[in-house]
C-alpha positions as CSV (number, residue, x, y, z in Angstrom):
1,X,-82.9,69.9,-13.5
2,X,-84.3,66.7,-15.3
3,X,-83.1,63.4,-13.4
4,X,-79.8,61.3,-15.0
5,X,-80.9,57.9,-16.2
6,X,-78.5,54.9,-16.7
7,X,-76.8,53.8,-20.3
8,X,-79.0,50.8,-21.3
9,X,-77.1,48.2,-23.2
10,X,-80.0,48.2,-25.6
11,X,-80.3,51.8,-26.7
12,X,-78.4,53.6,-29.6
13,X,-74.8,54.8,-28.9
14,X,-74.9,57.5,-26.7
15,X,-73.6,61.4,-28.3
16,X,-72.0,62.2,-25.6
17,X,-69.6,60.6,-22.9
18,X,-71.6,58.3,-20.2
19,X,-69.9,59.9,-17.1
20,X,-73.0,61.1,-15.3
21,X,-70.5,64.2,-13.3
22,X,-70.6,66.9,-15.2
23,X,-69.1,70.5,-15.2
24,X,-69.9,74.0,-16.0
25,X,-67.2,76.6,-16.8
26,X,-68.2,80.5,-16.3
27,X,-65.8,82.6,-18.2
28,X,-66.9,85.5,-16.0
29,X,-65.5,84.2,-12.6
30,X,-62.3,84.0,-15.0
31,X,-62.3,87.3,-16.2
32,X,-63.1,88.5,-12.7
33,X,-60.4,86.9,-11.2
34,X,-58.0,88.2,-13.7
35,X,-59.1,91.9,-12.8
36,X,-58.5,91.0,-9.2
37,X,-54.9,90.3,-10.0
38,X,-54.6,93.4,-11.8
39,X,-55.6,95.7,-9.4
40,X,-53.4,93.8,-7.0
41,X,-49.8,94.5,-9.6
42,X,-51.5,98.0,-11.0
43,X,-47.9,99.1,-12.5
44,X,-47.5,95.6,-14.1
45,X,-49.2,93.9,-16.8
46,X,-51.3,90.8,-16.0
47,X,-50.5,88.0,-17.9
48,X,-53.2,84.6,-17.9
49,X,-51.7,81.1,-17.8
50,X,-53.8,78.7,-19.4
51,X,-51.7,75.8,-19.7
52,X,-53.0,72.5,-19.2
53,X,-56.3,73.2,-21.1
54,X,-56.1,76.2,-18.8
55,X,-56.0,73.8,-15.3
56,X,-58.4,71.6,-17.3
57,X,-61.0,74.6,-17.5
58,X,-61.0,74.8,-21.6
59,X,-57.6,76.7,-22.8
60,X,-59.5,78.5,-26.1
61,X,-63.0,79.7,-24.2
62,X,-61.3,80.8,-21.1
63,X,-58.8,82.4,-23.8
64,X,-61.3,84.0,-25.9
65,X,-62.8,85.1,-22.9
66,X,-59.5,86.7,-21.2
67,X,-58.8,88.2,-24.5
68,X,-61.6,89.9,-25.0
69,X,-61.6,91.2,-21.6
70,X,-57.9,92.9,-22.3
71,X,-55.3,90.4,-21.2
72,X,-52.5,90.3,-24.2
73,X,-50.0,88.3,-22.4
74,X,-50.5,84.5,-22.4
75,X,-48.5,81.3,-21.3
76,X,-48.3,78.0,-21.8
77,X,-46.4,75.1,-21.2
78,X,-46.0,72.9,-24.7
79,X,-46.2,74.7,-28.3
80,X,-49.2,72.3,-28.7
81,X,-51.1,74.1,-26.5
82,X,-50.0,77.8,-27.7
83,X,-50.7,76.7,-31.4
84,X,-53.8,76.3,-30.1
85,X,-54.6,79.5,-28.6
86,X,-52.8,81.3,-31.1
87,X,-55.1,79.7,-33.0
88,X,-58.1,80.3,-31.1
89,X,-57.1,84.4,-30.5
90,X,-55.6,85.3,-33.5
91,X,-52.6,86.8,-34.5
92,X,-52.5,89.7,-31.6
93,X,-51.4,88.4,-28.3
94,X,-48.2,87.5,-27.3
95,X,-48.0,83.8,-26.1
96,X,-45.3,82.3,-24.4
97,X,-44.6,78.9,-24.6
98,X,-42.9,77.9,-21.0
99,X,-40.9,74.5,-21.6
100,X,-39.5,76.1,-24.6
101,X,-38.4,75.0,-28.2
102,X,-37.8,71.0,-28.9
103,X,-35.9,69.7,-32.0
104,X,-39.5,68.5,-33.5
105,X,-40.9,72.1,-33.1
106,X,-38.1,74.7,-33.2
107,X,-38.9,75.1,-36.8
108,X,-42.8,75.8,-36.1
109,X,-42.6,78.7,-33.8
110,X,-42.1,81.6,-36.3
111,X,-44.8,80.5,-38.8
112,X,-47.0,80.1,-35.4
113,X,-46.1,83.2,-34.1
114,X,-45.3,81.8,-30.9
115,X,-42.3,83.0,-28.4
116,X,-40.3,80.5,-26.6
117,X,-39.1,80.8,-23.0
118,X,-35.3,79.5,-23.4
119,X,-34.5,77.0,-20.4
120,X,-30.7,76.0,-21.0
121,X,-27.8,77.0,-23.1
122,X,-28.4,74.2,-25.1
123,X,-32.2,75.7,-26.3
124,X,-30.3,79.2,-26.7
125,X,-28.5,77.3,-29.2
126,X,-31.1,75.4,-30.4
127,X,-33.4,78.7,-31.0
128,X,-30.2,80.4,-32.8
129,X,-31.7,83.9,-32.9
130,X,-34.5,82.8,-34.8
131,X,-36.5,85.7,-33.5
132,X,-37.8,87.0,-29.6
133,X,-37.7,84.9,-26.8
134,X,-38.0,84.9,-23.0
135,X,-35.3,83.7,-21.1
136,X,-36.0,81.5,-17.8
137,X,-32.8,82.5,-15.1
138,X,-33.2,79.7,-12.4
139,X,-33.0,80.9,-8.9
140,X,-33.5,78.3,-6.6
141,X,-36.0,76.3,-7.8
142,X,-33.5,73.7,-9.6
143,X,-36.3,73.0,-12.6
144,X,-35.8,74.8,-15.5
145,X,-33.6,77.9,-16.2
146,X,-30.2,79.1,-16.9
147,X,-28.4,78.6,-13.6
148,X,-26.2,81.4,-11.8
149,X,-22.8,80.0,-13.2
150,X,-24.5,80.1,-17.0
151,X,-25.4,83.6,-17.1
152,X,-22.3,85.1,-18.7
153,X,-22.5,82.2,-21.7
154,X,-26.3,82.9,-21.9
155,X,-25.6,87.1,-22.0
156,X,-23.3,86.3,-25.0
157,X,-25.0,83.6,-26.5
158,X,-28.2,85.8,-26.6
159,X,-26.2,88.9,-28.2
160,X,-28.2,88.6,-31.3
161,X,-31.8,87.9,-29.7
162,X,-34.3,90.0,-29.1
163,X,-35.4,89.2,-25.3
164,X,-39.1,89.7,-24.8
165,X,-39.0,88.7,-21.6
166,X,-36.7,87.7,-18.8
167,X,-38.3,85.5,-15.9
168,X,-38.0,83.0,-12.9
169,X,-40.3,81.1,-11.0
170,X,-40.9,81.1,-6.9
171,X,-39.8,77.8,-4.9
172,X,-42.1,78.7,-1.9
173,X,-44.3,80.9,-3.0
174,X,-47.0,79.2,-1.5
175,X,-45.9,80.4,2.4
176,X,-45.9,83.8,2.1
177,X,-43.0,84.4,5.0
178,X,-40.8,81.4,3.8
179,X,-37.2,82.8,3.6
180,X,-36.1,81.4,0.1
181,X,-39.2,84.0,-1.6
182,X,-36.4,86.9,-0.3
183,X,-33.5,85.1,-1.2
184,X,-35.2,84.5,-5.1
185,X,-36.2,87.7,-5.2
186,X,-32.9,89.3,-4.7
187,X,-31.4,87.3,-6.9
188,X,-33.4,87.4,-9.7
189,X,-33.2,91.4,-9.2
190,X,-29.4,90.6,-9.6
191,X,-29.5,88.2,-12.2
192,X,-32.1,90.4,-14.5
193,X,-29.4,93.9,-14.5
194,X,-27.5,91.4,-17.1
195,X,-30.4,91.8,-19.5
196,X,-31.5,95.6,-18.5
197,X,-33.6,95.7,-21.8
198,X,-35.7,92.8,-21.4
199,X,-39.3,93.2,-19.0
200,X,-38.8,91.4,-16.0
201,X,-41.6,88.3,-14.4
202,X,-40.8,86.5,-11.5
203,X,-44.6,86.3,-9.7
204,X,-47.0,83.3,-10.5
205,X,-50.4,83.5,-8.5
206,X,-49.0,83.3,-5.1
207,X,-46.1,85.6,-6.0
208,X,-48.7,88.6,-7.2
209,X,-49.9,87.9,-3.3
210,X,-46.5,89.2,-2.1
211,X,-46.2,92.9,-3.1
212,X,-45.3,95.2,-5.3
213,X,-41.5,94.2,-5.0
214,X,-42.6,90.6,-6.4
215,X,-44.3,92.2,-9.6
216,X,-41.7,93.9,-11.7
217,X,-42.8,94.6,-15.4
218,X,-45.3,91.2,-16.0
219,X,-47.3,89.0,-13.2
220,X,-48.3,85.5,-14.4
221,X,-51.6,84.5,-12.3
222,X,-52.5,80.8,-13.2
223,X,-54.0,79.0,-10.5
224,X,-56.0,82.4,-9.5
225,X,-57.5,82.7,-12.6
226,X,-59.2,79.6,-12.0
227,X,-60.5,80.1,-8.2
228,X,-57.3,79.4,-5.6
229,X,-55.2,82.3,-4.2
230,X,-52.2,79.4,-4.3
231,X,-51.2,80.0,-0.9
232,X,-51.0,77.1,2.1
233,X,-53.1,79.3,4.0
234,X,-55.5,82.2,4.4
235,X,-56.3,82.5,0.3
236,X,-58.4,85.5,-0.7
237,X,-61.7,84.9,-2.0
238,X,-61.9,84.5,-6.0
239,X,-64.6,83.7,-7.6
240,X,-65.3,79.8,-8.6
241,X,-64.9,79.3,-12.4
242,X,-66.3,75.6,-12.2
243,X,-68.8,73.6,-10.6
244,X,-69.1,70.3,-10.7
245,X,-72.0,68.3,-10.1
246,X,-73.5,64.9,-9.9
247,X,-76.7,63.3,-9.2
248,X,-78.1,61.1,-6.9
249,X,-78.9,57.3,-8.1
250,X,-80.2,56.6,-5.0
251,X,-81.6,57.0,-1.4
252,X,-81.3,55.0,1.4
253,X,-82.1,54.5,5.2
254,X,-80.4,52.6,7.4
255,X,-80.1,51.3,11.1
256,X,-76.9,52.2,13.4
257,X,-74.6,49.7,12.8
258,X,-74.8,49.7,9.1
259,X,-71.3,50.4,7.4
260,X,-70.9,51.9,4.1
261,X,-68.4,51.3,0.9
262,X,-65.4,49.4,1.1
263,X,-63.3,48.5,3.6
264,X,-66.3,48.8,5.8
265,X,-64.9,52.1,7.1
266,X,-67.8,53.9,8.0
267,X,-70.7,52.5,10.1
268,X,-73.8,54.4,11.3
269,X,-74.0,55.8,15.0
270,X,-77.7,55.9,14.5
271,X,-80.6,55.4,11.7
272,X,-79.7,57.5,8.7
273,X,-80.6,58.7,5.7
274,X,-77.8,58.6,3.0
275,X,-77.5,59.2,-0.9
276,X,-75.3,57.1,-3.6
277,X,-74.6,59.9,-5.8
278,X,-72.3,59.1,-9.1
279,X,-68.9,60.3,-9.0
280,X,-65.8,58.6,-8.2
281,X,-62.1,58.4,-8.8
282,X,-63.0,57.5,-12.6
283,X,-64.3,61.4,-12.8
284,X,-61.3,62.1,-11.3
285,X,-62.5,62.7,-7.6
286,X,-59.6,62.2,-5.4
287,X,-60.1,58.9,-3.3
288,X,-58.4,60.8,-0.6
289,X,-61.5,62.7,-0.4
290,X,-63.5,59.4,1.1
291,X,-64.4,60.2,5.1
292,X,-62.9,64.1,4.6
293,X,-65.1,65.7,1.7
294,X,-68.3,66.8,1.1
295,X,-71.2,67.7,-1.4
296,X,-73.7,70.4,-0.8
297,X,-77.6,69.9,-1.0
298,X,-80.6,71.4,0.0
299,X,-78.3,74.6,1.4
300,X,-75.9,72.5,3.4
301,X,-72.6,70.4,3.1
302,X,-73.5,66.4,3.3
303,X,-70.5,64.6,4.2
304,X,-68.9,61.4,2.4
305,X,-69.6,58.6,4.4
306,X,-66.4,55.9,4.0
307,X,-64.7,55.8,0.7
308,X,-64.8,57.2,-2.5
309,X,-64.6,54.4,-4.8
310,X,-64.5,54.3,-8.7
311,X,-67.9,55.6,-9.8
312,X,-69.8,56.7,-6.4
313,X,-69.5,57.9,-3.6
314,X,-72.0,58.0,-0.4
315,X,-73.3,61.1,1.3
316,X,-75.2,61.7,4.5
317,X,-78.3,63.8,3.5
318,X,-80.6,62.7,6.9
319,X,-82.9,66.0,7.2
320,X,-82.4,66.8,3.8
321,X,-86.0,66.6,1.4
322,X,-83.8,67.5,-1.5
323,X,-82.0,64.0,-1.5
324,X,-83.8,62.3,-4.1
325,X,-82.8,60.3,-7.2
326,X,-82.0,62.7,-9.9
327,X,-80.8,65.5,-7.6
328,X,-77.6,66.9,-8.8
329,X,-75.1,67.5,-5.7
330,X,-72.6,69.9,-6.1
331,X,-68.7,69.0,-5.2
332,X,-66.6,72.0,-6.4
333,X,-68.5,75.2,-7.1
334,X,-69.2,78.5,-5.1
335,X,-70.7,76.2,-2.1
336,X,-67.4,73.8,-2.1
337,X,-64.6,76.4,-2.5
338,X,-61.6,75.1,-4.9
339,X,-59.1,75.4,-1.9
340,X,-61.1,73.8,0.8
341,X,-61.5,70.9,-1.3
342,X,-57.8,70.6,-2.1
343,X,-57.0,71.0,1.8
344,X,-59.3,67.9,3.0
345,X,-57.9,66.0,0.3
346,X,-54.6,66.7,1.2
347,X,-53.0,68.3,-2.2
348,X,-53.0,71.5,-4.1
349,X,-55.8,72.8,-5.7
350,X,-53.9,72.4,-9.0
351,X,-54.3,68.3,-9.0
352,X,-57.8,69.1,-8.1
353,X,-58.4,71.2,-10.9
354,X,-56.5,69.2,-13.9
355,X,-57.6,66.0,-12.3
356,X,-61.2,66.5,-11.7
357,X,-62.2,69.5,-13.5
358,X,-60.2,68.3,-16.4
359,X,-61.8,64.6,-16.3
360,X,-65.4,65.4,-16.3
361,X,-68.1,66.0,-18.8
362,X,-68.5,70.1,-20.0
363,X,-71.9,71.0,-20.3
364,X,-72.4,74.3,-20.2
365,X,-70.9,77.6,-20.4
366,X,-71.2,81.2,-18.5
367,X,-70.1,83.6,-21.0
């Protein structure tokens, strides 16, 4: 790879944005991922979310690429970002749009071709049997859906709609043993015999983890899609659909004693060799991650040395020949699993997914 070099204040404007991070997306490890959830729910069908700019990945090639490779169930969240994937696939898969119709959209959905997931009584009204929809039954999560006491008014207020699909959403999905995954479980089972017709979704990502009593007629894999099993602990391996990189702007050594960043949080038990490599919080690289993550170099993970600050970072690369200017260090990627980075920063591997992979530059594609 050719070494990064600085805007200069005197050259033309630049084609392309001057973050120096950038990331490449490989629509394979997507589609591979998918067919892992599919053999995991093989009497169910295997939905793809891809709301979010599918978790900041690129909604219409990951898609395209999902399409292609059979999926004909999609989600999203706003009908924004179905118009464009319906867009994007055409006119054959079904896409559900998950927050459901608004009064500025209701209108749109038919023309669009777009099935709403209907969240309250008051969108059941809103949609008035303007043509299928999903229906969300809330069963502990206390977010969207039609709760327990609304089902009877829903039933009838649904009389003339074609449900396509009837669903609900795990609290706790994430810990596998938690007690409330039962308790929804059995009461969605419940709740769905009103609607005996419809298909039947309760499992996201995590939820597809569970069994085959989680997968009814339709699993929902987001997250998984994208690298992360979703769970707090023990994910299965997926394959990494983005890596991110960043080079080196340069290399240092220094003397123990020395500290490093702000706050002066860091100092060096011995002499060192480090590397300021650019990428910060402005790329979207949690500042959480200062002292706790690592980029990987030369075959080995180099560890942040103090904070992570807006545009750089500093990594330990002493022993490591590869650490020179220009070197591109890799942060999130098959070396820097998505959900080992989410644990040392302390969140989900969703933030670090539309937050990081969603902020940086796209330069390349695996098809």
């Amino acid at each position: 790879m050719t070494a990064a070099t600085p805007d200069s204040a005197t050259s033309p404007p630049a084609r392309e944005p001057p973050r120096l991070a950038r990331i490449r997306v490989d629509h394979a490890a997507i589609v591979e991922n998918w067919r892992f959830f599919r053999k995991r729910a093989p009497n169910a069908a295997t939905a793809a979310v891809v709301k979010a700019d599918a978790y900041g990945l690129g909604a219409v090639g990951a898609s395209r690429a999902l399409a292609q490779a059979g999926a004909r169930v999609f989600f999203t969240a706003t009908f924004g970002e179905a118009a464009l994937v319906r867009k994007a696939l055409g006119e054959g898969p079904q896409i559900f749009v998950l927050n459901g119709p608004s009064e500025t959209d209701v209108a749109r959905f038919a023309e669009a071709k777009l099935t709403p997931i209907l969240n309250s009584l008051a969108q059941i009204k809103l949609w008035d049997a303007r043509g299928p929809a999903g229906l969300h039954i809330d069963t502990g999560m206390n977010r969207l859906g039609v709760g327990p006491e609304e089902l009877t008014a829903a039933m009838v207020a649904l009389k003339d709609v074609s449900l396509a699909l009837v669903m609900s959403h795990l609290a706790c999905g994430s810990d596998l043993p938690h007690d409330m995954n039962a308790m929804q479980l059995k009461r969605f089972s419940d709740a769905a015999t009103l609607f005996p017709k419809a298909p039947r979704s309760l499992a996201a990502t995590a939820g597809a983890l569970m069994g085959p009593e989680y997968h009814f007629d339709l699993i929902r894999p987001g997250v998984g899609l994208y690298g992360s099993g979703g769970l707090d602990a023990d994910n299965p391996t997926l394959a990494a659909a983005a890596t991110i990189e960043a080079p080196i702007l340069q290399v240092r050594h220094v003397v123990a004693g020395e500290t490093f960043g702000y706050g002066a949080t860091f100092a060096a038990p011995g002499k060192m060799r480090t590397a300021t490599v650019a990428l910060g919080y402005a790329d979207g690289y949690l500042r959480s991650l200062g002292g706790r993550g690592y980029g990987v170099l030369g075959g080995a993970k180099r560890p942040i040395l103090g904070r992570v600050s807006m545009d750089l970072i500093i990594i330990d690369v002493t022993g490591c020949a590869e650490a020179q200017p220009g070197a591109m260090v890799e942060f999130l990627g098959p070396n820097a699993p998505l959900d080992d980075i989410a644990a040392r920063a302390g969140t989900a591997s969703y933030e670090i997914l539309t937050t990081f992979a969603g902020t940086v530059r796209k330069t390349g594609v695996r098809a």
